[in-house]
PDB file as gemmi writes it, atoms N, CA and C in Angstrom:
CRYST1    1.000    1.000    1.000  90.00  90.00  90.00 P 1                      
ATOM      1  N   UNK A   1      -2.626 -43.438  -0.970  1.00  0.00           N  
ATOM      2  CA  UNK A   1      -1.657 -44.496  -0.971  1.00  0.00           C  
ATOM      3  C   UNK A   1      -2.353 -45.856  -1.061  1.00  0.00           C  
ATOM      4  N   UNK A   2      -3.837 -46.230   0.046  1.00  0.00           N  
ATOM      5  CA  UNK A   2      -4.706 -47.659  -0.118  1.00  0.00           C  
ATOM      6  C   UNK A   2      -4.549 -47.883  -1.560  1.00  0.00           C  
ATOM      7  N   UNK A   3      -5.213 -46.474  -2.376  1.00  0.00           N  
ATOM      8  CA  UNK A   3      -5.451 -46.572  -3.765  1.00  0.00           C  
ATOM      9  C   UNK A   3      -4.790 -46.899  -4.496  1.00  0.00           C  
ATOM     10  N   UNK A   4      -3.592 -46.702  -5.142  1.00  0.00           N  
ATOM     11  CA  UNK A   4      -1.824 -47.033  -5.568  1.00  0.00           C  
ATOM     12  C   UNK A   4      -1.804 -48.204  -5.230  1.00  0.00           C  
ATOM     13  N   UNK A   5      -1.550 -48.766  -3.911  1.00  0.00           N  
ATOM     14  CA  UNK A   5      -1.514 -49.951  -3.464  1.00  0.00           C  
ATOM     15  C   UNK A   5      -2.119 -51.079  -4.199  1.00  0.00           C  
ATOM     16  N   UNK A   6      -3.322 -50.815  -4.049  1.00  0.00           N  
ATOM     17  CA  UNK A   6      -4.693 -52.094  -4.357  1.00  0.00           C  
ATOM     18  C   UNK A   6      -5.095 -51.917  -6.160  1.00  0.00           C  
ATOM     19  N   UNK A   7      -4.004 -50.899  -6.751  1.00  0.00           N  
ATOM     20  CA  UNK A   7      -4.059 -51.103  -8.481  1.00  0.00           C  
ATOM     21  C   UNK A   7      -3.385 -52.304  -8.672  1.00  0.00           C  
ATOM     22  N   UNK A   8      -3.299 -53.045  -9.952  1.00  0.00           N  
ATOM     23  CA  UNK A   8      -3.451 -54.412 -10.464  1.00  0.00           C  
ATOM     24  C   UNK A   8      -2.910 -53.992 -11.247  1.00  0.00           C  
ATOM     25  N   UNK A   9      -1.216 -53.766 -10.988  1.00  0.00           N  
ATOM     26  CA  UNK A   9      -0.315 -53.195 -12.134  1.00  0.00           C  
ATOM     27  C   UNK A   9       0.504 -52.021 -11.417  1.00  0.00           C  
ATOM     28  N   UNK A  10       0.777 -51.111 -12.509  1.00  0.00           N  
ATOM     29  CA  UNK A  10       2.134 -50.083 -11.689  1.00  0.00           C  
ATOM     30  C   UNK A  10       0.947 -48.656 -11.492  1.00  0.00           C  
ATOM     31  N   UNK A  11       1.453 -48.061 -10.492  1.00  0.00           N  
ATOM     32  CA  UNK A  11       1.274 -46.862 -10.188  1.00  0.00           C  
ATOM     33  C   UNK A  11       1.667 -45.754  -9.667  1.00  0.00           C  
ATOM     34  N   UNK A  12       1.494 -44.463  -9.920  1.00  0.00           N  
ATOM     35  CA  UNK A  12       2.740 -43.290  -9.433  1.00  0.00           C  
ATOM     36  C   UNK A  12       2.262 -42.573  -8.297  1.00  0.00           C  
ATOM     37  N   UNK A  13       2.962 -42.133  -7.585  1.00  0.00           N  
ATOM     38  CA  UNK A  13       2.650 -41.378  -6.491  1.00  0.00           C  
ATOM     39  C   UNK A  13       3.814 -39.994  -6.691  1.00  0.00           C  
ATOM     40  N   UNK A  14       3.772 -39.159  -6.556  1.00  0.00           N  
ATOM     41  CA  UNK A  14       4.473 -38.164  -6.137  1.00  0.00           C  
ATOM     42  C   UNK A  14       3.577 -37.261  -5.247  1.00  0.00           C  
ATOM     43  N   UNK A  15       5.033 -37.131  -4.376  1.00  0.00           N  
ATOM     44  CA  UNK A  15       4.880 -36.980  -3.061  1.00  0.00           C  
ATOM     45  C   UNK A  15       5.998 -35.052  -3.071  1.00  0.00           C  
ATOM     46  N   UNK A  16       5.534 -34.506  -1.993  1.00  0.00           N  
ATOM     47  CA  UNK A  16       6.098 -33.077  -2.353  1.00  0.00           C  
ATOM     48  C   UNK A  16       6.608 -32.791  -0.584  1.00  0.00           C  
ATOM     49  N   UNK A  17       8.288 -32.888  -0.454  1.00  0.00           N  
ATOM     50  CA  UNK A  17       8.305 -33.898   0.883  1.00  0.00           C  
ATOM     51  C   UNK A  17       9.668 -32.445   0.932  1.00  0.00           C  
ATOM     52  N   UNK A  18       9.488 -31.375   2.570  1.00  0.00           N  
ATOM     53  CA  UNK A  18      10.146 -30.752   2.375  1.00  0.00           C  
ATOM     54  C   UNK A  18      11.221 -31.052   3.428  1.00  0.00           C  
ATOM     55  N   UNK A  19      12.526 -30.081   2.401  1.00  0.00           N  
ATOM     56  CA  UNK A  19      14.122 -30.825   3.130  1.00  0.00           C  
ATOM     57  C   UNK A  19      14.380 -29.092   4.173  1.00  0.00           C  
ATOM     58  N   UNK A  20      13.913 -29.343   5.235  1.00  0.00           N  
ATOM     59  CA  UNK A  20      14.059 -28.843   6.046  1.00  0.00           C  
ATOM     60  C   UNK A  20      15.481 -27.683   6.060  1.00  0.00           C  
ATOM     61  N   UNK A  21      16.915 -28.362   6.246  1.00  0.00           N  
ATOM     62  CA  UNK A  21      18.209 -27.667   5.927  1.00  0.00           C  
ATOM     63  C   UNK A  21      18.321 -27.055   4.374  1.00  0.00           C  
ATOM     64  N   UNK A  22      17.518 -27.173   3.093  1.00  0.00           N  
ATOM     65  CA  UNK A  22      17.458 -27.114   2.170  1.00  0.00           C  
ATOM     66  C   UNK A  22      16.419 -25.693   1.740  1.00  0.00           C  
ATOM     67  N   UNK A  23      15.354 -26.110   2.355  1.00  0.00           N  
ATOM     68  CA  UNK A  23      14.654 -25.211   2.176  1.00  0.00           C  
ATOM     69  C   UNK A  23      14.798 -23.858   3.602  1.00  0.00           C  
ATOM     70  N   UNK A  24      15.515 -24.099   4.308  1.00  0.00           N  
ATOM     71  CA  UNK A  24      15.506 -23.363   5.456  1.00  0.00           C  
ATOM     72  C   UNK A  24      14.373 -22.884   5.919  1.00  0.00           C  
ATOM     73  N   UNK A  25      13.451 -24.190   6.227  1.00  0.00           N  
ATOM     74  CA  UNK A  25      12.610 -24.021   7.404  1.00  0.00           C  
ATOM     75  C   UNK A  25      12.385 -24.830   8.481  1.00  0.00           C  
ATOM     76  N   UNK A  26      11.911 -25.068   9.495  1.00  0.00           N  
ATOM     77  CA  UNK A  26      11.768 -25.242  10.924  1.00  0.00           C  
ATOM     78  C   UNK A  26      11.118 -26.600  10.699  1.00  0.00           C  
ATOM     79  N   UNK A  27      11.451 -28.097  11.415  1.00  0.00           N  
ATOM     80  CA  UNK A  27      10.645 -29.003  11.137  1.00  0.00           C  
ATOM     81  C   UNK A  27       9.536 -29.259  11.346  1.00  0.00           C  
ATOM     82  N   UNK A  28       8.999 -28.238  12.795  1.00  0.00           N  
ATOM     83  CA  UNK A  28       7.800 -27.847  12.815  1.00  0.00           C  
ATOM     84  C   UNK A  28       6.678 -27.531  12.010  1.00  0.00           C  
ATOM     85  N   UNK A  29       7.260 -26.855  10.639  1.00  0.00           N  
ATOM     86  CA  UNK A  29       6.745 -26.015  10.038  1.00  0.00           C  
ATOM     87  C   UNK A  29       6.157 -26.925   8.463  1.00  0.00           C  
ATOM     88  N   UNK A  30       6.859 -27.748   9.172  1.00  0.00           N  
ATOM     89  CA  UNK A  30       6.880 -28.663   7.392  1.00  0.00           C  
ATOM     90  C   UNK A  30       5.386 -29.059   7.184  1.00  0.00           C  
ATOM     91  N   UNK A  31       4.399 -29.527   7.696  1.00  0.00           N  
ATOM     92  CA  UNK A  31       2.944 -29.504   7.296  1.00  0.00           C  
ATOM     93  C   UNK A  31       2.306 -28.315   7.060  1.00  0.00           C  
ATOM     94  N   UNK A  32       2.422 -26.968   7.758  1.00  0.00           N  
ATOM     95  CA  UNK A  32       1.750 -25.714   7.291  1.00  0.00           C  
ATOM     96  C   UNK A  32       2.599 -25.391   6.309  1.00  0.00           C  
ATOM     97  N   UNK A  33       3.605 -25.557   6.200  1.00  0.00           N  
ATOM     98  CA  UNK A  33       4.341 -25.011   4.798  1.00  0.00           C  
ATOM     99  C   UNK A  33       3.925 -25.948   3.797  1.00  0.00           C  
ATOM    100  N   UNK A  34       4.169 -26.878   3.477  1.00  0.00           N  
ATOM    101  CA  UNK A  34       2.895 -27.952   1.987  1.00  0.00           C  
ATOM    102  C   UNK A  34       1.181 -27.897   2.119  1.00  0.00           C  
ATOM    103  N   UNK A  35       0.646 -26.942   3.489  1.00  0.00           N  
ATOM    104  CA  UNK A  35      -0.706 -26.568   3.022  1.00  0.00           C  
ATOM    105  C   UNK A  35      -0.264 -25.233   2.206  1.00  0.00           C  
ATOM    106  N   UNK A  36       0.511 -24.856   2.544  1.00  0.00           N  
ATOM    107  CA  UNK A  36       0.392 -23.412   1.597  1.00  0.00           C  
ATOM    108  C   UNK A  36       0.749 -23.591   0.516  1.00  0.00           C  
ATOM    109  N   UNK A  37       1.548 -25.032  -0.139  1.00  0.00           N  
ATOM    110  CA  UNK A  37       1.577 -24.913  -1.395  1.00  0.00           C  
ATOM    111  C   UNK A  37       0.794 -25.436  -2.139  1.00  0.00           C  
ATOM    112  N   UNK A  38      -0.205 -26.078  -1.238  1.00  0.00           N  
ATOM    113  CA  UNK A  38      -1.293 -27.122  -1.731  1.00  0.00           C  
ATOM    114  C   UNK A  38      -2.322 -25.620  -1.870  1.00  0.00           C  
ATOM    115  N   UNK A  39      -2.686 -24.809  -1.224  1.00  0.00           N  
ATOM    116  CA  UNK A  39      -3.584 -23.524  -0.955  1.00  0.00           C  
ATOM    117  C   UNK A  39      -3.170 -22.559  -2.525  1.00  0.00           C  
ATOM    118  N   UNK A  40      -1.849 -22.658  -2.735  1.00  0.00           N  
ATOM    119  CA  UNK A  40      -1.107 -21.503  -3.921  1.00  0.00           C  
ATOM    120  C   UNK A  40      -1.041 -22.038  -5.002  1.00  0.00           C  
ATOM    121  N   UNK A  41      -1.608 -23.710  -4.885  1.00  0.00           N  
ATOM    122  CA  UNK A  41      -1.581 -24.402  -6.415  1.00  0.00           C  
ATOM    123  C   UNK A  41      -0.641 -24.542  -7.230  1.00  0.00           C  
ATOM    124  N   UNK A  42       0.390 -24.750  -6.222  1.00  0.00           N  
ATOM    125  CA  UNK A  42       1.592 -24.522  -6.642  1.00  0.00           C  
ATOM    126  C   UNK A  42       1.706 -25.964  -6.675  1.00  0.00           C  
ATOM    127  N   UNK A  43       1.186 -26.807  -5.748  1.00  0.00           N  
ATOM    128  CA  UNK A  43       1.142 -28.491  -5.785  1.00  0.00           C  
ATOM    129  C   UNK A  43       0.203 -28.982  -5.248  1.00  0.00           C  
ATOM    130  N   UNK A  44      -0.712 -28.739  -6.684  1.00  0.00           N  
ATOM    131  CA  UNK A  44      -2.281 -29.363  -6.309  1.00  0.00           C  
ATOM    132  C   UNK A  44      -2.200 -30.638  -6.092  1.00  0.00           C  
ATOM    133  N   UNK A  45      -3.621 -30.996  -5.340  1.00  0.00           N  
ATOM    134  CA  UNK A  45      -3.761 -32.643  -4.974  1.00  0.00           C  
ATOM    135  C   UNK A  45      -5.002 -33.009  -6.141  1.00  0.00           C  
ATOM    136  N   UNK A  46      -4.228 -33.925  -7.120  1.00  0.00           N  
ATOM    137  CA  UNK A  46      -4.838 -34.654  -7.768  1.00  0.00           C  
ATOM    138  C   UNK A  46      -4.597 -35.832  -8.305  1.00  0.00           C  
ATOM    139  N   UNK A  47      -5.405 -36.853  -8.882  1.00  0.00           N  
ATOM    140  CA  UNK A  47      -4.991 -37.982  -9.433  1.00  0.00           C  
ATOM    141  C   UNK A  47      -5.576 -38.417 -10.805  1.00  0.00           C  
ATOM    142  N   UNK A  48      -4.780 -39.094 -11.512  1.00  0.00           N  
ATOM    143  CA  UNK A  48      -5.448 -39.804 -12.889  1.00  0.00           C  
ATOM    144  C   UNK A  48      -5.569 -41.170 -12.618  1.00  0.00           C  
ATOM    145  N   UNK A  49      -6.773 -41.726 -13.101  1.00  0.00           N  
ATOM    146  CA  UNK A  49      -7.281 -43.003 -13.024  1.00  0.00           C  
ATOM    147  C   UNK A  49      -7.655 -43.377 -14.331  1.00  0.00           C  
ATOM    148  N   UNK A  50      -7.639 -44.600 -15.111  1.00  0.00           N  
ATOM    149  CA  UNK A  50      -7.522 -44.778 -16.342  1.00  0.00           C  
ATOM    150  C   UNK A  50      -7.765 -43.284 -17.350  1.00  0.00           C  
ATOM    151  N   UNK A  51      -6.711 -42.595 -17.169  1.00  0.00           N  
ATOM    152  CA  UNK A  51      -6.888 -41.394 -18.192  1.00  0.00           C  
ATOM    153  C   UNK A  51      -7.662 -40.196 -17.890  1.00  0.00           C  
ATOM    154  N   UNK A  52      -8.315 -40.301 -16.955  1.00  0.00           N  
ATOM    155  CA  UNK A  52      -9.094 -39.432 -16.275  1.00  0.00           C  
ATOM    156  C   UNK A  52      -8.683 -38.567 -15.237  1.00  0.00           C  
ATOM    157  N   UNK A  53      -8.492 -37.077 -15.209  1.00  0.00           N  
ATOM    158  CA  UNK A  53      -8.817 -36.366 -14.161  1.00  0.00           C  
ATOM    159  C   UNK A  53      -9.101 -36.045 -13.401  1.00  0.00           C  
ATOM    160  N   UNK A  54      -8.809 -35.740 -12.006  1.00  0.00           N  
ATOM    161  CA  UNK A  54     -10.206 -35.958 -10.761  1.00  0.00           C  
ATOM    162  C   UNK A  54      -9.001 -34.511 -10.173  1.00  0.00           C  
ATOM    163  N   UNK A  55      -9.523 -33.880  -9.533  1.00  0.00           N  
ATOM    164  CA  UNK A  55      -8.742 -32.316  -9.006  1.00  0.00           C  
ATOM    165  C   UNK A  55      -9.794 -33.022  -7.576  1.00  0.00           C  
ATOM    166  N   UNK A  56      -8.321 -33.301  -6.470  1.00  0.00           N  
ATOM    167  CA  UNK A  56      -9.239 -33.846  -5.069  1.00  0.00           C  
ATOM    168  C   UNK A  56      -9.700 -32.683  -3.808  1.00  0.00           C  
ATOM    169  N   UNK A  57      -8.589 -31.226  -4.588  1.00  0.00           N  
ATOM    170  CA  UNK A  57      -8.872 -30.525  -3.319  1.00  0.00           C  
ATOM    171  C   UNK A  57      -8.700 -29.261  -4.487  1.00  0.00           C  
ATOM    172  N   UNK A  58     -10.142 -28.496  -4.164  1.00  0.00           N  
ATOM    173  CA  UNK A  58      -9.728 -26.820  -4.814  1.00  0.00           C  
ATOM    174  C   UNK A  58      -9.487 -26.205  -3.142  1.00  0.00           C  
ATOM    175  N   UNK A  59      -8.410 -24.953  -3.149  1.00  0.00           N  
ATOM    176  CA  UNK A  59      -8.737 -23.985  -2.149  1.00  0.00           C  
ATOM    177  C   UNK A  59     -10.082 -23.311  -2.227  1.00  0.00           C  
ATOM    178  N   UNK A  60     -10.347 -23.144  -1.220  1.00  0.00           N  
ATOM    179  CA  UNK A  60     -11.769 -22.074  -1.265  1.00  0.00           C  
ATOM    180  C   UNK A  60     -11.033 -20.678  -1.232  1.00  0.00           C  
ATOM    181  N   UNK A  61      -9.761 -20.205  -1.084  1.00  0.00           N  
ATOM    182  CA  UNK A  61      -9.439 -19.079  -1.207  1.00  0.00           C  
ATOM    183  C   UNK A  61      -7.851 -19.018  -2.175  1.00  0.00           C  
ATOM    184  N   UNK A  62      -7.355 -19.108  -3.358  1.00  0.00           N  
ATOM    185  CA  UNK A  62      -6.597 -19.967  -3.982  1.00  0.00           C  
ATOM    186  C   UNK A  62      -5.269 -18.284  -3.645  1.00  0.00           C  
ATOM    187  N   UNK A  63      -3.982 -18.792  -2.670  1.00  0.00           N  
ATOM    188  CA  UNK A  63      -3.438 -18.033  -2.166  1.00  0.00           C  
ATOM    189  C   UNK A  63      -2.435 -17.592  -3.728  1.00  0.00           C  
ATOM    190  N   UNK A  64      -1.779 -16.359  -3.343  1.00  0.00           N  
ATOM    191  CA  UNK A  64      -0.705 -15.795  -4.321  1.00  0.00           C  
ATOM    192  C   UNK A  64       0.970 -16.879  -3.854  1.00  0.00           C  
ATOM    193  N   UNK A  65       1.378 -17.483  -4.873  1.00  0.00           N  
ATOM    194  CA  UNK A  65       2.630 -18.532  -4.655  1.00  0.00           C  
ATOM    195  C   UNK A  65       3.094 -17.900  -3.895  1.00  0.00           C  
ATOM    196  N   UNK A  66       3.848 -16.636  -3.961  1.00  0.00           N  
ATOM    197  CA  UNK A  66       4.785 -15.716  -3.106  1.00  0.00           C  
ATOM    198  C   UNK A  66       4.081 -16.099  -1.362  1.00  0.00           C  
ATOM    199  N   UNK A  67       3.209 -16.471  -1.259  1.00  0.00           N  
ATOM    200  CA  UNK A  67       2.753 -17.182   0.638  1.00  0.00           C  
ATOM    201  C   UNK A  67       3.591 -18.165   0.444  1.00  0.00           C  
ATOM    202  N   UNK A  68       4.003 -18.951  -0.693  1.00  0.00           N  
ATOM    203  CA  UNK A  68       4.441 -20.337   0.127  1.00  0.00           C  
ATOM    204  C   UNK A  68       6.215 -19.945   0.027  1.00  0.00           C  
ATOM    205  N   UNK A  69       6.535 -18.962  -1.129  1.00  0.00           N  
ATOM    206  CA  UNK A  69       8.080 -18.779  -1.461  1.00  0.00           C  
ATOM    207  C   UNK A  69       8.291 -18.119  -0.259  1.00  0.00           C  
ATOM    208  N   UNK A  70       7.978 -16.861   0.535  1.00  0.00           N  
ATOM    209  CA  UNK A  70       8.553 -16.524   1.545  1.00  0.00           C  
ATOM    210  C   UNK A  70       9.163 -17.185   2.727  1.00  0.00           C  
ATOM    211  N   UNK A  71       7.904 -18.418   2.644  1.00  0.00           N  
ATOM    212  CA  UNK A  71       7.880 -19.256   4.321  1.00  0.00           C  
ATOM    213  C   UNK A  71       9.646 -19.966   4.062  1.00  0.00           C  
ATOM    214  N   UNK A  72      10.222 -20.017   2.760  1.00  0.00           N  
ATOM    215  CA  UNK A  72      11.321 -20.520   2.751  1.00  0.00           C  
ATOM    216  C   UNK A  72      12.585 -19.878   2.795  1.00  0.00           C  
ATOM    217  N   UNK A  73      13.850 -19.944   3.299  1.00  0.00           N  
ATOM    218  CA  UNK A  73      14.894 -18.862   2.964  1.00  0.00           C  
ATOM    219  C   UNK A  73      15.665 -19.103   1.693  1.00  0.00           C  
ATOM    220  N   UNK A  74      15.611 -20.547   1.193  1.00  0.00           N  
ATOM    221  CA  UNK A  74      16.008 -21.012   0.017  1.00  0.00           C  
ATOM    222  C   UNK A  74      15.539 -19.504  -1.177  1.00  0.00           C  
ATOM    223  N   UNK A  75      14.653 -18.857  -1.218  1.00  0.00           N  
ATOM    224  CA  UNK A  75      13.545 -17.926  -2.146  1.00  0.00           C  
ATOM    225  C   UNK A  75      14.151 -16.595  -1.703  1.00  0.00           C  
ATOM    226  N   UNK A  76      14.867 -16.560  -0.635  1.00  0.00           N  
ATOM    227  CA  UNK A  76      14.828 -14.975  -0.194  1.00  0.00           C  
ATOM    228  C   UNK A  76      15.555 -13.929  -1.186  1.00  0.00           C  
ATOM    229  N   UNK A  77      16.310 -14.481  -2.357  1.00  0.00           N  
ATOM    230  CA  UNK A  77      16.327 -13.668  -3.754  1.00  0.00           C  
ATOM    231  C   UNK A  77      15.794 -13.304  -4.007  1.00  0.00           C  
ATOM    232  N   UNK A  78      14.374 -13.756  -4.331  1.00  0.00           N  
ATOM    233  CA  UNK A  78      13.569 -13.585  -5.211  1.00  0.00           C  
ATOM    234  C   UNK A  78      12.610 -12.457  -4.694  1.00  0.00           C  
ATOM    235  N   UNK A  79      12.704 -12.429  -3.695  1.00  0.00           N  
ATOM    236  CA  UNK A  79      12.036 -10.905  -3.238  1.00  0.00           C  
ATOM    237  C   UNK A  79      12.588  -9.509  -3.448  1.00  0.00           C  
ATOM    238  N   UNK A  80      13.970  -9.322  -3.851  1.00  0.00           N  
ATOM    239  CA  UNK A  80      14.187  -8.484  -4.260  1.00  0.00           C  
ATOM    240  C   UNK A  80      13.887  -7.397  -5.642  1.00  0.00           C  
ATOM    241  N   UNK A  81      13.675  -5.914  -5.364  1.00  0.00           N  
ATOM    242  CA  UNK A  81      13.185  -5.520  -6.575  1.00  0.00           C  
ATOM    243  C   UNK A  81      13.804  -5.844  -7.724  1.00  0.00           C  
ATOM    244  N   UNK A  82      14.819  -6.188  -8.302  1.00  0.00           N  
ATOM    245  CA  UNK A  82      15.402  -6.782  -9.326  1.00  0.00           C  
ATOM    246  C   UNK A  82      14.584  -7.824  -9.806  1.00  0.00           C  
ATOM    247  N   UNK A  83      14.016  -8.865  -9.089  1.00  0.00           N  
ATOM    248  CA  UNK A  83      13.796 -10.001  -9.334  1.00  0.00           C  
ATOM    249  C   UNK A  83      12.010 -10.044  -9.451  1.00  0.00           C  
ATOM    250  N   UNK A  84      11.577  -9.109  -9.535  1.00  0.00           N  
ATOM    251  CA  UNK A  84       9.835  -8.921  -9.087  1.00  0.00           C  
ATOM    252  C   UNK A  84       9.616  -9.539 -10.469  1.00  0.00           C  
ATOM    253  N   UNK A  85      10.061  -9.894 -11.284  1.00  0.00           N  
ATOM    254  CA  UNK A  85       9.628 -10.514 -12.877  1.00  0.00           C  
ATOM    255  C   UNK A  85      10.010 -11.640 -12.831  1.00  0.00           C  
ATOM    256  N   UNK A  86      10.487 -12.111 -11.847  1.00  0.00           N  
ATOM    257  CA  UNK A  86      10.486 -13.505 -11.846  1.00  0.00           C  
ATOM    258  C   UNK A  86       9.640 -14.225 -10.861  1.00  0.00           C  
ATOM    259  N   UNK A  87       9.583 -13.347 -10.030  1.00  0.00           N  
ATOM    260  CA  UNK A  87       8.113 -13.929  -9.142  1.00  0.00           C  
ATOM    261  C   UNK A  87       6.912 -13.505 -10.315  1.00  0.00           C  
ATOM    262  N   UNK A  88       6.299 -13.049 -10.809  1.00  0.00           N  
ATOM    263  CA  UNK A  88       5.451 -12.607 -11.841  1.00  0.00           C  
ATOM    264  C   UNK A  88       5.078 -13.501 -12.573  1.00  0.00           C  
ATOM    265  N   UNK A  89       6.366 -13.751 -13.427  1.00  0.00           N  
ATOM    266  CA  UNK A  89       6.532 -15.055 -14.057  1.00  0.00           C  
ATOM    267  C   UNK A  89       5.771 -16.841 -13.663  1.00  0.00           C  
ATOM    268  N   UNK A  90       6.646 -17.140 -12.269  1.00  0.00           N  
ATOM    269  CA  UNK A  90       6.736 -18.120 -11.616  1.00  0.00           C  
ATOM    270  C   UNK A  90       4.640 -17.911 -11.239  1.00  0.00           C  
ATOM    271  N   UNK A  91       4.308 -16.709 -10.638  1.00  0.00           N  
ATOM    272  CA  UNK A  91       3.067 -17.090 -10.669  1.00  0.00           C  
ATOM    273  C   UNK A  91       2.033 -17.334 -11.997  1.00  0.00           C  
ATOM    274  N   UNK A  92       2.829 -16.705 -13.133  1.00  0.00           N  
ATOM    275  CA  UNK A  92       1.262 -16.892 -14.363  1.00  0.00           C  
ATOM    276  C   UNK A  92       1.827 -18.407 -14.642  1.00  0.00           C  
ATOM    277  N   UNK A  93       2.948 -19.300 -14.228  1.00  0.00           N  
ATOM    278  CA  UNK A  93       3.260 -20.373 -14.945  1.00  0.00           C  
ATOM    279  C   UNK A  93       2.316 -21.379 -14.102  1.00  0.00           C  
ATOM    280  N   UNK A  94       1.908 -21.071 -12.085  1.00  0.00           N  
ATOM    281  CA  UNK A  94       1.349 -21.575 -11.335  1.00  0.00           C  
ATOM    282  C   UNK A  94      -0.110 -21.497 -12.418  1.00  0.00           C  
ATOM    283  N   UNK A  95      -0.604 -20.261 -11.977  1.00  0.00           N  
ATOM    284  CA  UNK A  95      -2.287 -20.271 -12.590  1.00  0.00           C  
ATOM    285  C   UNK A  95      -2.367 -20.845 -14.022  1.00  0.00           C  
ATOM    286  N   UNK A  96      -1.321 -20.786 -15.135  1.00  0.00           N  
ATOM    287  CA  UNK A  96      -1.586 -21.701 -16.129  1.00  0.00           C  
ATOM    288  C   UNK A  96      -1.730 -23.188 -15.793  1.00  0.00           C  
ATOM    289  N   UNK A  97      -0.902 -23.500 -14.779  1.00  0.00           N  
ATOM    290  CA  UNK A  97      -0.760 -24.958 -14.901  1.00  0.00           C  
ATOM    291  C   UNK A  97      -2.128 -25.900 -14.219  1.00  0.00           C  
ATOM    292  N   UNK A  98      -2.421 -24.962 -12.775  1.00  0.00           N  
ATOM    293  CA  UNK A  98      -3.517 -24.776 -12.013  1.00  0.00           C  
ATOM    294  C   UNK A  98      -5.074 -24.505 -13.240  1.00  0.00           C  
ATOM    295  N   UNK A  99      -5.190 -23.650 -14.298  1.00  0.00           N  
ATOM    296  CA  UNK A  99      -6.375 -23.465 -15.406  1.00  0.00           C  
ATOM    297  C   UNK A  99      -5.887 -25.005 -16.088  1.00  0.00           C  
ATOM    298  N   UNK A 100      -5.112 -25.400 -16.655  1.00  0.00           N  
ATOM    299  CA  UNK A 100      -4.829 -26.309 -17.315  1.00  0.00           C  
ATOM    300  C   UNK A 100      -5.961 -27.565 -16.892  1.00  0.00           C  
ATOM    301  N   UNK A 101      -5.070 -27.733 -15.258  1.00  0.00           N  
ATOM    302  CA  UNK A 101      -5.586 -29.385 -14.643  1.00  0.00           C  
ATOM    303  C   UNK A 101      -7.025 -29.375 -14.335  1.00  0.00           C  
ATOM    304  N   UNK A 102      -7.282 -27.843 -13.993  1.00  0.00           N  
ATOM    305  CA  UNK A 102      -8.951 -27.942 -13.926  1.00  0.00           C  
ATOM    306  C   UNK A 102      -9.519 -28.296 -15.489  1.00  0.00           C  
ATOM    307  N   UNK A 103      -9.135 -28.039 -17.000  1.00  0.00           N  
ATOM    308  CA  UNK A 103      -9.764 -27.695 -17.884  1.00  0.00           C  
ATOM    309  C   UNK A 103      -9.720 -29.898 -18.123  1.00  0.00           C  
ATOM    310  N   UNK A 104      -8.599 -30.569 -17.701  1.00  0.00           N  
ATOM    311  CA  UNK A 104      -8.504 -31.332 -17.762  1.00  0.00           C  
ATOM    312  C   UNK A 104      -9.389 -32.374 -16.970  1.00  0.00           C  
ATOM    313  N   UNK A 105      -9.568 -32.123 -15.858  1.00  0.00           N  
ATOM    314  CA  UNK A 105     -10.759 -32.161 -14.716  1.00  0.00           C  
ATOM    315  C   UNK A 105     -11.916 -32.349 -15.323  1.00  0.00           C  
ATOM    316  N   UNK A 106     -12.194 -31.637 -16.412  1.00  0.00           N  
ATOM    317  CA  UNK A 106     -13.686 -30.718 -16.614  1.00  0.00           C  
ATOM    318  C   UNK A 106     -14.270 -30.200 -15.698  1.00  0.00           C  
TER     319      UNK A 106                                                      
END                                                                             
């Protein structure tokens, strides 16, 4: 945020901010639940600076998305055997996007 701040011109922040009644989880829970999506690369921490790439945090153990979809009841569809191709899905779209920002990174 210092950083954003102290640019000399406009700058973006997005922020990944969870709605507790929405996502049906515990307000307690709301910081270990955005490490796990920060851990599943589901919402990596990174930034661009004139055009450039910087990836600020790899996991040292890069979790399966389905850790962070369970912790929610909003997802509890998606666990059903019907639906196992859409969790499938939802993860090769994570690891593409996750290979992408690293390839962008260098």
């Amino acid at each position: 945020m210092q950083k954003a701040l102290a640019v000399d011109g406009s700058a973006f922040i997005n922020i990944l901010a969870p709605c507790h009644r929405g996502w049906r989880i515990k307000p307690e829970e709301s910081i270990s639940n955005l490490k796990i999506a920060i851990d599943t690369c589901f919402w990596p921490l990174f930034e661009v600076e004139d055009g450039k790439y910087k990836v600020n945090y790899k996991p040292k153990e890069k979790l399966p998305v389905t850790d962070w979809l369970k912790t929610q009841g909003r997802f509890a569809h998606l666990f059903r055997d019907e639906n196992k191709p859409i969790i499938e899905e939802f993860q090769r779209e994570v690891d593409r996007k996750w290979e992408e920002l690293l390839e962008k990174a260098g």
